[in-house]
C-alpha positions as CSV (number, residue, x, y, z in Angstrom):
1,X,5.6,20.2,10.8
2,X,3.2,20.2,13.5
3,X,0.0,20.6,11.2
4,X,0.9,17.9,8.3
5,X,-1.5,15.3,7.6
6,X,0.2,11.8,8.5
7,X,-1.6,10.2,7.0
8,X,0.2,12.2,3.8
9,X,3.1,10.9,5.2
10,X,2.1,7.1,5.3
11,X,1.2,7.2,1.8
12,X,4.1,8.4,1.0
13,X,6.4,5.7,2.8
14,X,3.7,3.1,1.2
15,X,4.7,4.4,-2.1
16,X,8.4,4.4,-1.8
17,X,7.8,0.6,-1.0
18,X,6.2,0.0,-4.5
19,X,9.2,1.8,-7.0
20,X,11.3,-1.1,-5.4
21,X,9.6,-3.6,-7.1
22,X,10.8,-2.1,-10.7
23,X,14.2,-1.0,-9.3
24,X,14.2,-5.0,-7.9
25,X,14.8,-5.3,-12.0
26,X,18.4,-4.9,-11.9
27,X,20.0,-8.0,-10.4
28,X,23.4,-8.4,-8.7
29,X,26.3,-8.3,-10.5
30,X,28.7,-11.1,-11.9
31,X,30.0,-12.1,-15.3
32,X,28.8,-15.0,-17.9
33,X,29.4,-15.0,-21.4
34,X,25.8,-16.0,-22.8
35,X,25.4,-13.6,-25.9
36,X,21.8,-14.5,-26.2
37,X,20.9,-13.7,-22.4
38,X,23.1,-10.2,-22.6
39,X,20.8,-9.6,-25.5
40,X,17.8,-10.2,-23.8
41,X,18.9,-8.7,-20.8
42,X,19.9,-5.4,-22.7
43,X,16.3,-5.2,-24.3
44,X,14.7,-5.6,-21.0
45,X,16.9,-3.0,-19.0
46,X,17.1,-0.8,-21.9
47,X,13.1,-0.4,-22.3
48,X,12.8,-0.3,-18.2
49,X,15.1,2.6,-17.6
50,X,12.4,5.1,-18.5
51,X,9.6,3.4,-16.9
52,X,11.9,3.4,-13.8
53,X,12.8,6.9,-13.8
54,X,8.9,7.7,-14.8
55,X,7.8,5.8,-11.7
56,X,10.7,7.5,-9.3
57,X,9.2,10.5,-10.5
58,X,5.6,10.0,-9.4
59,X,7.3,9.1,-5.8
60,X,8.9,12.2,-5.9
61,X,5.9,14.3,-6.5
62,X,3.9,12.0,-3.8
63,X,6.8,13.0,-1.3
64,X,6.8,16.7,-2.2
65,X,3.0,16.7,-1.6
66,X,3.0,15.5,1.8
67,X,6.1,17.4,2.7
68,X,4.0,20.1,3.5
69,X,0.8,21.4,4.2
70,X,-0.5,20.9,1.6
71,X,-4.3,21.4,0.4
72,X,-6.7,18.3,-0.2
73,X,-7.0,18.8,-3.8
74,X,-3.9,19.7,-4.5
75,X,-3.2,16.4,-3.1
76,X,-5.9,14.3,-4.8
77,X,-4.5,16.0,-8.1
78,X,-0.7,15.2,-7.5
79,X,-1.7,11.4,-6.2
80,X,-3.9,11.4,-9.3
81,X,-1.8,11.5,-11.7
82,X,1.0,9.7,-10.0
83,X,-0.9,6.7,-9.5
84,X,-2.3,7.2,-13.1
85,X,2.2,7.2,-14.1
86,X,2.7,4.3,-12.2
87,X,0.0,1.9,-14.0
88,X,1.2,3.3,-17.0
89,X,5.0,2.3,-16.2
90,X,4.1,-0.8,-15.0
91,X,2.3,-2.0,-18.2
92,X,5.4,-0.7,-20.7
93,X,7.4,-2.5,-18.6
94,X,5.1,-5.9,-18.6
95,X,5.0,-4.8,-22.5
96,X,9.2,-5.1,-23.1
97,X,9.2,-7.8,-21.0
98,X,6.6,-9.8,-22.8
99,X,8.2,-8.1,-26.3
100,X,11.6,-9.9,-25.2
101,X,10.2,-12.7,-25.0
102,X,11.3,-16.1,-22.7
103,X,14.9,-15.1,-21.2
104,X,17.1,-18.5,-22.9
105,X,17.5,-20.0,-19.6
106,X,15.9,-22.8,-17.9
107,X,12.4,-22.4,-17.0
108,X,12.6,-19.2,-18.7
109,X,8.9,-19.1,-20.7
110,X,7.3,-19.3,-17.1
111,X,9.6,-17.0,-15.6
112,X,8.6,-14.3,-18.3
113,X,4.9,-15.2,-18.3
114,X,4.3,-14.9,-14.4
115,X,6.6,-11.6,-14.5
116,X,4.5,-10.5,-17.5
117,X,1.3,-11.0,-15.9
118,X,2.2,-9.3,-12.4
119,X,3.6,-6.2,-13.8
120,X,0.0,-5.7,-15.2
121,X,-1.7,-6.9,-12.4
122,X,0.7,-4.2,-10.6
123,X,-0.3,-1.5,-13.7
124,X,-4.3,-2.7,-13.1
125,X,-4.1,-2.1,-9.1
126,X,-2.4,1.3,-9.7
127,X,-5.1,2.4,-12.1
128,X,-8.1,1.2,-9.7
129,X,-6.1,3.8,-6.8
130,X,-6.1,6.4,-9.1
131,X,-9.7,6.1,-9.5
132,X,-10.7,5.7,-5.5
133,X,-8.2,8.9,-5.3
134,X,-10.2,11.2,-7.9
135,X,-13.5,10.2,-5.7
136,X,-12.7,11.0,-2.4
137,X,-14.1,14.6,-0.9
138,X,-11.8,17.2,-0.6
139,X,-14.0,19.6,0.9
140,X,-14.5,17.1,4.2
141,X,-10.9,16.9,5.6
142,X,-11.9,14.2,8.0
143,X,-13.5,12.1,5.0
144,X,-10.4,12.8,2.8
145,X,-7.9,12.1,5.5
146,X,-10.2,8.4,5.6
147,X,-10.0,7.6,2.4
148,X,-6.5,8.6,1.8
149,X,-5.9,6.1,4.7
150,X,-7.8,3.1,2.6
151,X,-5.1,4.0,-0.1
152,X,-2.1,4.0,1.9
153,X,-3.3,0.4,3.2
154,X,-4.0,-1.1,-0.1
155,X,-0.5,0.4,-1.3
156,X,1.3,-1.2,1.4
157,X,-0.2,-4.3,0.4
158,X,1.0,-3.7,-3.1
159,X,4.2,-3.0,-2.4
160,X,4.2,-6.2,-0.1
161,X,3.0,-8.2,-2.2
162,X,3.3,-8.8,-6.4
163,X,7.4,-8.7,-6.4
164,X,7.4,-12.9,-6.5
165,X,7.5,-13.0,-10.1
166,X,9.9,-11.0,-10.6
167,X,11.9,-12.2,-8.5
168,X,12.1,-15.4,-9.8
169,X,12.5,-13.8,-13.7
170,X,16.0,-12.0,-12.0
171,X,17.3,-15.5,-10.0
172,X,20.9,-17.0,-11.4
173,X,22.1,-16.0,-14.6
174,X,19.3,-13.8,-15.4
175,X,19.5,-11.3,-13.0
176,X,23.6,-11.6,-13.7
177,X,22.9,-10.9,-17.6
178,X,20.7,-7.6,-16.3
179,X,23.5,-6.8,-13.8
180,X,26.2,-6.0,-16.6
181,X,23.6,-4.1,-18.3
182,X,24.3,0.3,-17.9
183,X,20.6,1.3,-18.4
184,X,19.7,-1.6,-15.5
185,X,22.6,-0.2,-13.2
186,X,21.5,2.9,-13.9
187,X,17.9,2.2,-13.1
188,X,19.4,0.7,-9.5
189,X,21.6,3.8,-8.9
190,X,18.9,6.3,-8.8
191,X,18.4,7.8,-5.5
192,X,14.8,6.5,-4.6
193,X,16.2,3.2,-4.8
194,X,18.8,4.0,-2.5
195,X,17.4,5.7,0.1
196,X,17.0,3.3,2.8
């Protein structure tokens, strides 16, 4: 569509880089037979499944924003409270992995702690967008397509960075534990995490 803002359209693809980081959450598969791990693992995956689905649905609403042409404060509102989602997800899921507690594997307290502590640095950066999103002027297009810009940078650079942690928390038989888990499969099936 000729007239859409893309701009819209980068913040959109900026976002769709920053659900990976939860869906990242669901290892690949493989068997062991460590009771206390599956347990752990089920806890996790069991409280991230609706934070995942919460946060694919604040994509989803992004998308459908800047599908069209849509107005400025309809588009501050949706991003708004998208944003606003997405901090909230990101804490619960710090909260159940913190609530889980060290997975019983080697290194495991630091693993948890450093995952912990970037899923609410990644709830704390969502919050602080939501706020320079209810700011900007809708009543200056030019202004609003500016700022909106500023947000699709520092989104980009959220969904670049801040996935190191968890990473490590899903390396070897952790991520293999989570892997055998439904609600973590289903978490990883969902289409946001499959389109490419």
């Amino acid at each position: 569509m000729e007239g859409t803002n893309p701009v819209n359209k980068k913040l959109a693809a900026a976002l769709s880089g920053g659900a990976v980081l939860v869906l990242a959450l669901s290892g690949c598969s493989s068997d062991n037979g460590n009771e206390k791990l599956n347990s752990w693992a089920k806890s996790v995956c069991d409280s991230v499944q609706p934070q995942a689905k919460k946060i694919e649905d604040a994509n989803a609403a992004i998308q459908k924003e800047t599908s069209d042409n849509s107005k400025p404060a309809d588009v501050q509102s949706t991003d708004s409270k998208a944003f606003q989602d997405m901090s909230d997800a990101y804490k619960a899921i710090g909260a159940a992995v913190d609530k889980a507690g060290a997975p019983p594997v080697d290194g495991g307290d630091k693993k948890q702690k450093d995952a912990v502590k970037e899923l609410n640095s990644i709830s704390t950066s969502y919050a602080s967008l939501k706020k320079q999103v209810d700011k900007l002027d809708t009543k200056d297009q030019a202004k609003f397509a500016d700022g909106l810009k500023g947000i699709a940078g520092e989104l980009d650079k959220l969904s670049q960075s801040g996935s190191d942690a968890l990473k490590k928390l899903e390396e070897g038989d952790v991520g293999k534990a989570m892997a055998k888990q439904n609600s973590c499969k289903s978490a990883s099936a969902s289409p946001a995490a499959t389109k490419s």
